[in-house]
C-alpha positions as CSV (number, residue, x, y, z in Angstrom):
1,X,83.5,68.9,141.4
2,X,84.4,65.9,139.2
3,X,83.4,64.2,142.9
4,X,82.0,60.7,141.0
5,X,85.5,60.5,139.0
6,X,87.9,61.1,141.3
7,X,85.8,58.2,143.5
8,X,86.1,56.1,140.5
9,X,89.6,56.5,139.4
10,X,90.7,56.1,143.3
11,X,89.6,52.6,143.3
12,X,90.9,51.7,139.8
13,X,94.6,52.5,141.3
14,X,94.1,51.3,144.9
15,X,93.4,47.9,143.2
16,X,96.5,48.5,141.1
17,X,99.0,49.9,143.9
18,X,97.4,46.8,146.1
19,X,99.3,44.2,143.3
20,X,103.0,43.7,144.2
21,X,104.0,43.3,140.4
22,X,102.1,44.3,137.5
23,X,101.5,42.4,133.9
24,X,100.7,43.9,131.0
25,X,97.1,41.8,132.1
26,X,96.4,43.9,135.0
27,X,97.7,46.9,133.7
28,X,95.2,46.8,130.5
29,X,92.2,45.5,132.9
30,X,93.0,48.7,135.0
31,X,92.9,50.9,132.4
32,X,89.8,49.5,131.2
33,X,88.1,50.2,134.0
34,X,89.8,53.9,133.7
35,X,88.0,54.2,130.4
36,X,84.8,53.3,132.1
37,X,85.0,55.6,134.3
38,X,85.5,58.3,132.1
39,X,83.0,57.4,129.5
40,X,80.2,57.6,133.0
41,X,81.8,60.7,133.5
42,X,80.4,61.9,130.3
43,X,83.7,62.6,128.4
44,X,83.8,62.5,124.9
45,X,84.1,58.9,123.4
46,X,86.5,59.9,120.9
47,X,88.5,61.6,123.3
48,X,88.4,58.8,125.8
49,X,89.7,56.4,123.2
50,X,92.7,58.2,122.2
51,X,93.5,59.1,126.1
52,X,93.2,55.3,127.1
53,X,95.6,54.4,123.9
54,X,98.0,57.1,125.2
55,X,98.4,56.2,128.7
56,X,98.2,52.4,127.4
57,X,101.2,52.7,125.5
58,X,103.4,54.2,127.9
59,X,102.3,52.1,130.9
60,X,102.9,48.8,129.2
61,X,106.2,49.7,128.7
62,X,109.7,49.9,130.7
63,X,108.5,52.8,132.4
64,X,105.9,50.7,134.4
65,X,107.0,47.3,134.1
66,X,110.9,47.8,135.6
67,X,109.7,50.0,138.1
68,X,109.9,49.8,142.1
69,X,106.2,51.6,142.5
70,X,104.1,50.4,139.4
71,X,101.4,50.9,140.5
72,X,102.8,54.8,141.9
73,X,103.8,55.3,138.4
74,X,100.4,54.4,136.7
75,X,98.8,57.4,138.4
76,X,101.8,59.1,137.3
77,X,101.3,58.6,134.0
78,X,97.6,59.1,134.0
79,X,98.3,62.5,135.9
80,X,100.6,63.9,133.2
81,X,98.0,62.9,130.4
82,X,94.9,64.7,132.2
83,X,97.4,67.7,132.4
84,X,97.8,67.6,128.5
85,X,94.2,66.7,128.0
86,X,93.4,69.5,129.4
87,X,95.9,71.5,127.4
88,X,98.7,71.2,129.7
89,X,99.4,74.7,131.2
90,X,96.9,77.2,132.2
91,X,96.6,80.2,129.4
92,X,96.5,84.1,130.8
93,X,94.1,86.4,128.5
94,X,96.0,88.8,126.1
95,X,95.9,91.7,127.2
96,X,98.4,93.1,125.5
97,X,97.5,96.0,122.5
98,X,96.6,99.8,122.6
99,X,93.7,100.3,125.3
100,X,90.9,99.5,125.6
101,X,91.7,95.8,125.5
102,X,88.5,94.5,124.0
103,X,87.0,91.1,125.6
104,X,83.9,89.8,124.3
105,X,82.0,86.7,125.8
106,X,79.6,84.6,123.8
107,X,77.0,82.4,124.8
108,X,73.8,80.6,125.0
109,X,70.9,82.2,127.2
110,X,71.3,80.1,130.8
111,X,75.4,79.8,130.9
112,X,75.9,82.3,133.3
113,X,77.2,84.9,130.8
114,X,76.2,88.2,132.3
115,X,77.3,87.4,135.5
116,X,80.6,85.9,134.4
117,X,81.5,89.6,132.5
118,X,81.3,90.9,136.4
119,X,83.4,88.4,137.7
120,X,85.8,88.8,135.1
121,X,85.6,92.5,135.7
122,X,86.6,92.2,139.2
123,X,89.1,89.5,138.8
124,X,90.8,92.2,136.6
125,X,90.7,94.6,138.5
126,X,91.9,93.3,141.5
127,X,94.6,90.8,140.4
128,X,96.2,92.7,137.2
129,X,95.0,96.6,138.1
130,X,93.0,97.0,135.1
131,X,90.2,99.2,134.9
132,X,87.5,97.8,133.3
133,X,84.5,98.8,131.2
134,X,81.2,96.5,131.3
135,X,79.3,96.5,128.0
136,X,75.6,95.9,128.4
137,X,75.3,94.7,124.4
138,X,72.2,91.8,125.4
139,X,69.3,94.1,124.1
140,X,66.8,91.0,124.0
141,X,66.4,89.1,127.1
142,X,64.6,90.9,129.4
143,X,66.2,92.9,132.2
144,X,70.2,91.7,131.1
145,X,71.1,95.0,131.5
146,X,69.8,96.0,134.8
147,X,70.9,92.6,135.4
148,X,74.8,94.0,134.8
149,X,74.2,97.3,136.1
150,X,73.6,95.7,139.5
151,X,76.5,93.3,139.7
152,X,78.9,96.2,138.6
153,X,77.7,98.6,141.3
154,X,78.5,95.5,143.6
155,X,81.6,95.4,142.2
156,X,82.7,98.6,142.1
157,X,83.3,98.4,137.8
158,X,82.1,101.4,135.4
159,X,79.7,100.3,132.9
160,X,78.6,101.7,130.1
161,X,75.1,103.6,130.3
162,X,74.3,104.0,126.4
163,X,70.9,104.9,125.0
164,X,68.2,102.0,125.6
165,X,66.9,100.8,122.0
166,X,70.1,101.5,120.0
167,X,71.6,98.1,118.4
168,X,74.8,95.5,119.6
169,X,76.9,96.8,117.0
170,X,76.3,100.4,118.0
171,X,76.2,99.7,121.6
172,X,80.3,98.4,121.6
173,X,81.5,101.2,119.5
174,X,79.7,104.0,121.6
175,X,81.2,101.9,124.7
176,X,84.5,101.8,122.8
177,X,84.6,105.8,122.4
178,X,83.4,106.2,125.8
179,X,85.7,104.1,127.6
180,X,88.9,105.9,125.3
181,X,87.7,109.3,127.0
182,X,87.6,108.1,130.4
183,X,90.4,106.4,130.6
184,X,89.6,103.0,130.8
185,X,92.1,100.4,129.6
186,X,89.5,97.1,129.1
187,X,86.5,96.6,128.0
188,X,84.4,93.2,128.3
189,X,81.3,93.0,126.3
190,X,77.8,91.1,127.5
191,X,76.9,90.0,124.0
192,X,73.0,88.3,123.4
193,X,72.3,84.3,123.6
194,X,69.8,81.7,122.5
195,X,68.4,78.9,123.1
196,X,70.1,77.3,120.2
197,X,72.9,78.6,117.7
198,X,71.3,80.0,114.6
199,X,72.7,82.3,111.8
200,X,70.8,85.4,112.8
201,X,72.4,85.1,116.4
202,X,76.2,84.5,114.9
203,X,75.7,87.0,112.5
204,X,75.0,89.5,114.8
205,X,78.5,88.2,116.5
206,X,80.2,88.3,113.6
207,X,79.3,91.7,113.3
208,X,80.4,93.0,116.4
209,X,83.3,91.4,116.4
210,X,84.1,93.3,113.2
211,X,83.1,96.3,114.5
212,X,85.6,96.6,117.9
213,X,87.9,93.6,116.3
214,X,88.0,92.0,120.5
215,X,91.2,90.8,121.5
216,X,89.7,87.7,122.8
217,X,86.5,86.2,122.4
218,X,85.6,84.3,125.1
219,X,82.8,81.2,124.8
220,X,81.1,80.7,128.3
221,X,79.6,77.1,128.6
222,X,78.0,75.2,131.7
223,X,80.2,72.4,133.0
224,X,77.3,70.8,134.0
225,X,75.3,70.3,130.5
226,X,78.2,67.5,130.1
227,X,78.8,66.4,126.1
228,X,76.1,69.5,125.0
229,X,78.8,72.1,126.1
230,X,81.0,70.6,123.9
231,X,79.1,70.8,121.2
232,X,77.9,74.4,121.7
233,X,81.6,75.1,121.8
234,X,83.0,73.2,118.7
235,X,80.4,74.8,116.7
236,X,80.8,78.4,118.3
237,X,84.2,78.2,117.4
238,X,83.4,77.1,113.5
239,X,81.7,79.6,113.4
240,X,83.4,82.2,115.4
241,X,87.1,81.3,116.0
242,X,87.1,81.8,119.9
243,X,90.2,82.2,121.3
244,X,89.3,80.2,125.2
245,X,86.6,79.3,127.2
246,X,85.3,79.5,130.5
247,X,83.3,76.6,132.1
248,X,80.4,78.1,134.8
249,X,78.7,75.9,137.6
250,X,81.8,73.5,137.9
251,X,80.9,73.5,141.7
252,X,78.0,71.6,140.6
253,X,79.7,69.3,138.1
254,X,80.2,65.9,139.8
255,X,81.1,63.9,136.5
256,X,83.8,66.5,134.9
257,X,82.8,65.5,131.1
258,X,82.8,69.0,129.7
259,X,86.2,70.0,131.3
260,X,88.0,66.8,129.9
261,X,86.6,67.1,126.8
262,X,86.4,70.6,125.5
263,X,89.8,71.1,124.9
264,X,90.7,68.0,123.3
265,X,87.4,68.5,120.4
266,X,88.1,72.2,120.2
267,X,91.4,73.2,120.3
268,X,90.8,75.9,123.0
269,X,92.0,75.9,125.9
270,X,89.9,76.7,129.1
271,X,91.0,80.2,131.0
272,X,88.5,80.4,133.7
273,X,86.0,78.0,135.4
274,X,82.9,79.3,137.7
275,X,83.1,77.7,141.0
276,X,79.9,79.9,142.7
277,X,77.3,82.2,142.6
278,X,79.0,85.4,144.3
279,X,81.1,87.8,142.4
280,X,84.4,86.2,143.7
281,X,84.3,82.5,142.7
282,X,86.1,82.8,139.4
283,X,89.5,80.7,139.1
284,X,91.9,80.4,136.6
285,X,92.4,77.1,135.2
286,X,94.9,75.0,135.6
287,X,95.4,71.8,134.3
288,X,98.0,70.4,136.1
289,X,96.2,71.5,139.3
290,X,93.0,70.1,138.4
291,X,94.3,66.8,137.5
292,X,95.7,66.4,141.0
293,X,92.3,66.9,142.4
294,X,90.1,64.6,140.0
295,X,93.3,62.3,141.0
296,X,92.5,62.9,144.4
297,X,95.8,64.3,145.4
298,X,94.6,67.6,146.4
299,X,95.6,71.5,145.2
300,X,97.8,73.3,147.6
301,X,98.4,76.1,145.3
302,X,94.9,77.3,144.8
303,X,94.1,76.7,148.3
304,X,97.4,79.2,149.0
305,X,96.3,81.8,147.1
306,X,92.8,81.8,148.1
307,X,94.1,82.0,152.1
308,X,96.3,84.5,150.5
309,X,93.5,86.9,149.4
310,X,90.7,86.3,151.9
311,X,92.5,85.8,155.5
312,X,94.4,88.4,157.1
313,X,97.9,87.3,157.8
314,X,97.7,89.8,161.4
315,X,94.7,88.1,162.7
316,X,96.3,84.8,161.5
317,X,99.5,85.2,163.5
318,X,97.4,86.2,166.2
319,X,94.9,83.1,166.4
320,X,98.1,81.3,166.1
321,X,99.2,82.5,170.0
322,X,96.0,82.2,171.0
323,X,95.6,78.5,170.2
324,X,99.0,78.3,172.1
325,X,97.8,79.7,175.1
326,X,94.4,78.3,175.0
327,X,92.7,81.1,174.6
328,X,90.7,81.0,171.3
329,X,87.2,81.9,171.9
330,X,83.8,81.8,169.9
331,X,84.7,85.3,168.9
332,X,87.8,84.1,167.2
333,X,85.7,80.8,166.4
334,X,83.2,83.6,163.9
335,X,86.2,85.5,162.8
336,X,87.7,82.3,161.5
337,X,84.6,81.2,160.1
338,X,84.1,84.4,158.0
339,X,87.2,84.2,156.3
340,X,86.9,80.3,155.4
341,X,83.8,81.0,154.4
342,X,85.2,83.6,151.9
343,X,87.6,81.1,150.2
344,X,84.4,79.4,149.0
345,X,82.5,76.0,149.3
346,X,84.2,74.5,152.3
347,X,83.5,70.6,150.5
348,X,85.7,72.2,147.6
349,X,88.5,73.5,149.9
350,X,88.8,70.1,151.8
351,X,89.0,68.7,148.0
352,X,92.0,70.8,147.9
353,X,94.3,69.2,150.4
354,X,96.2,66.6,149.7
355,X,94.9,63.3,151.6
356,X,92.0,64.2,153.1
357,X,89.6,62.6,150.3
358,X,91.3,59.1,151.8
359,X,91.2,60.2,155.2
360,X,87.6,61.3,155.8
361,X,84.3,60.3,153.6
362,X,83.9,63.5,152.6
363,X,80.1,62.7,151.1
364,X,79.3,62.3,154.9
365,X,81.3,65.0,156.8
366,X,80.2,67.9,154.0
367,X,79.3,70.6,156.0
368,X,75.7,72.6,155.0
369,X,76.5,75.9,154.4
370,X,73.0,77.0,156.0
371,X,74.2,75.2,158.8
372,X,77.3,77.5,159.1
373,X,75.5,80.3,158.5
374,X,73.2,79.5,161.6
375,X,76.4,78.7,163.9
376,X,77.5,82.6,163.1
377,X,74.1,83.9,163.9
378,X,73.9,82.0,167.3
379,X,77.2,84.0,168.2
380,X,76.3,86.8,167.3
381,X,73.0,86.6,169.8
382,X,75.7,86.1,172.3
383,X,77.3,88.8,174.4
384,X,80.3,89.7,174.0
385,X,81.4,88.4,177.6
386,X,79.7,85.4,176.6
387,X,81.6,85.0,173.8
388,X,84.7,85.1,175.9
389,X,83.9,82.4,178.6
390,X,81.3,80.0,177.2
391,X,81.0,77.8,180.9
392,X,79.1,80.8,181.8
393,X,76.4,80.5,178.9
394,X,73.5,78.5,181.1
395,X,69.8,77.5,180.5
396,X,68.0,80.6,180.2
397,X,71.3,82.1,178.5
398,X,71.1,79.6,175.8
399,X,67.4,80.2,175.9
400,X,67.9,84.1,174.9
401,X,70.6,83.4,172.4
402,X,68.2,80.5,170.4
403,X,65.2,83.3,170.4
404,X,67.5,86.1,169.0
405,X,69.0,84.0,166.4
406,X,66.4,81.9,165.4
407,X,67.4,78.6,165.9
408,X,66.7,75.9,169.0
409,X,68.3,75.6,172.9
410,X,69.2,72.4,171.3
411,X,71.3,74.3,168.4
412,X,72.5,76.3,170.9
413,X,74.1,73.0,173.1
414,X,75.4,71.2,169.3
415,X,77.6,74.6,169.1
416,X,78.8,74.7,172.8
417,X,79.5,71.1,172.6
418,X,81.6,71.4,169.2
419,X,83.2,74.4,170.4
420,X,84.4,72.7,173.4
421,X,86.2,69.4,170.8
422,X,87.6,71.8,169.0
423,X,89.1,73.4,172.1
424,X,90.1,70.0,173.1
425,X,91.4,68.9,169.9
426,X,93.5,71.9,169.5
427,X,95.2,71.5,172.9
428,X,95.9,67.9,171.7
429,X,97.5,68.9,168.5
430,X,99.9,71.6,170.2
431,X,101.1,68.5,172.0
432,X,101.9,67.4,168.6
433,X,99.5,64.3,168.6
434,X,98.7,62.4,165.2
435,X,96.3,60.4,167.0
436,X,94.1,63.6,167.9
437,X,94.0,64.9,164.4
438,X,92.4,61.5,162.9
439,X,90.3,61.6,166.2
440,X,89.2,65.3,165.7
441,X,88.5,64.0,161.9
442,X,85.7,62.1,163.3
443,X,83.9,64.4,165.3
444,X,80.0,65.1,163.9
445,X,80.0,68.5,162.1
446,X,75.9,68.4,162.5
């Protein structure tokens, strides 16, 4: 995400940190070409304006001008003011109230609504031990509520089976009775879209809010419709009064308009953002966080937690002796790979650490995610000997494992070769060699 920025803004301040003193000259031609690059990243023009006059004022001034790093204390600046653009700290839902804790998400048909009431559901669950209750309440687009049913079930959430035919309003007070009796402390309602706001759609809203009175009402947009998002959420929350939003397909977002923008026109802060498909890749926002990133400076903290909740800290400590005593094989190799691959889209965790966007071209060591799923089926065609002592893997070995997974002998041999860097590159690095790492940076991931 925000990939064409963050490239953008990186060469505005290399230019700057390249000048030994700054003027108020350079300073303002700089931050011209910051307001460039935000108005191609499709933020609002309003918004970009009054940003550029912010930063402009304090970088003109002693804070810049008399310092030792100006050009270090530009990006600074222009860190701290995407932080408040973005509404400065990150804003937990309010859960607080006599159970059920009714949420209720609103839309337009395409957002990624119905999906984004199960991830919620399962973030929820899992990270503040609520129990959910999904609300099937779409009764016009066809199949929305098998469509839930489904990613509940995969997520282990109750939802709430009511009679087929019966109306929205009717729907989230029966679901509102029903999750009383059973116990269930929140429940997040799948409300209808459109194509287009109209007044039968919000009044239909409007009524259900009435109705169950929801503790939040959350607006789900797509990052990715740029300056139309916006608009869809300023006049959702005329009309409505939402109390956040959360932004879906941000993995696919390489400008970063809506998310710079939204805030700043509506007055709502973002609480979520959709970084995938599966039921997992749901993050709460941060500002401060994703400022670092569109600056290039990486997110350590999300890519903590995320290690935190998908690798196991046993296996971890034993990799860690392995790789000591050279003994990490394409057994381990899988393992490992599994439990990146939970953490997400591996372009989006190597965005995460702090450097490596200056380091590497990251456009052209991307790694296809097809690709890695064909690297774990060609181990698992392996034996498990084989796995243990690759030298022993020869032609009509690697002949067997391309037939029973599918792939080439010449597949096969890219893997074994790759393998066999890594081994090498890890041997290097326990020797504590820098020069290994950058030369380990270049090796082919195709």
């Amino acid at each position: 995400m925000f990939e064409s920025l963050s490239e953008r803004l990186n060469l505005v301040f290399k230019k700057l940190r390249g000048q030994g003193t700054l003027t108020e000259q350079n300073i303002k031609e700089g931050l011209r070409e910051v307001r460039l690059a935000l108005l191609e990243a499709d933020v609002n023009y309003k918004v970009t304006k009054d940003f550029i006059q912010q930063v402009s004022t304090r970088a003109v001034g002693q804070e810049v001008l008399s310092s030792l790093t100006p050009g270090q204390q530009i990006v600074k600046i222009v860190n701290e003011e995407l932080t408040s653009l973005m509404g400065g700290a990150s804003r937990d839902l309010n859960l607080i109230g006599k159970p059920p804790i009714v949420l209720m998400l609103v839309g337009l048909h395409g957002c990624g609504k119905t999906t984004t009431c199960a991830k919620l559901a399962r973030h929820l669950k899992e990270k503040k031990g609520r129990r959910p209750l999904l609300v099937p309440a779409d009764i016009y687009r066809p199949a929305a509520i098998d469509q839930l049913e489904s990613l509940a079930r995969q997520a282990g959430i109750d939802v709430y089976a009511g009679s087929r035919g019966a109306q929205p309003v009717d729907i989230a007070v029966q679901a509102r009775a029903e999750a009383m009796r059973r116990g269930l402390d929140t429940m997040i309602i799948d409300t209808a879209g459109r194509l287009q706001i109209d007044e039968p759609l919000m009044e239909e809203l409007r009524q259900v809010k009435d109705a169950v009175n929801p503790s939040e009402i959350l607006l789900v947009a797509d990052a990715m419709a740029g300056q139309d998002a916006v608009n869809v959420a300023k006049r959702f929350n005329e009309l409505l009064d939402v109390d956040g939003i959360v932004l879906t397909k941000m993995e696919g977002d390489a400008r970063g308009g809506a998310a710079l923008s939204i805030k700043a026109v509506t007055g709502k802060p973002i609480k979520f953002i959709g970084v995938g498909e599966k039921l997992d890749a749901l993050e709460v926002f941060h500002p401060d966080r994703m400022a670092s990133r569109i600056l290039g400076m990486g997110d350590v903290l999300t890519l903590i937690e995320k290690a935190q909740a998908n690798i196991d800290e046993g296996k971890a400590r034993e990799l860690q002796e392995k790789l000591k005593s050279d003994t990490f094989s394409l057994e381990d190799f899988r393992d490992q790979l599994r439990q990146v691959r939970k953490m997400g889209s591996l372009a989006d965790i190597m965005g995460m650490i702090p450097g490596l966007s200056k380091v590497v071209d990251l456009k052209k060591h991307q790694p296809d995610e097809k690709e890695l799923g064909r690297v774990e089926a060609i181990i698992n065609s392996m034996t498990r000997s084989e796995r243990f002592d690759y030298t022993m893997i020869n032609g009509s070995r690697r002949k067997r494992i391309a037939l029973g997974s599918g792939t080439t002998v010449q597949d096969v041999n890219l893997l074994l070769k790759n393998y066999a860097e890594v081994r090498k590159m890890m041997r290097l690095l326990g020797k504590g060699s820098k020069k290994a790492l950058r030369r380990g940076m270049a090796f082919p991931l195709r």
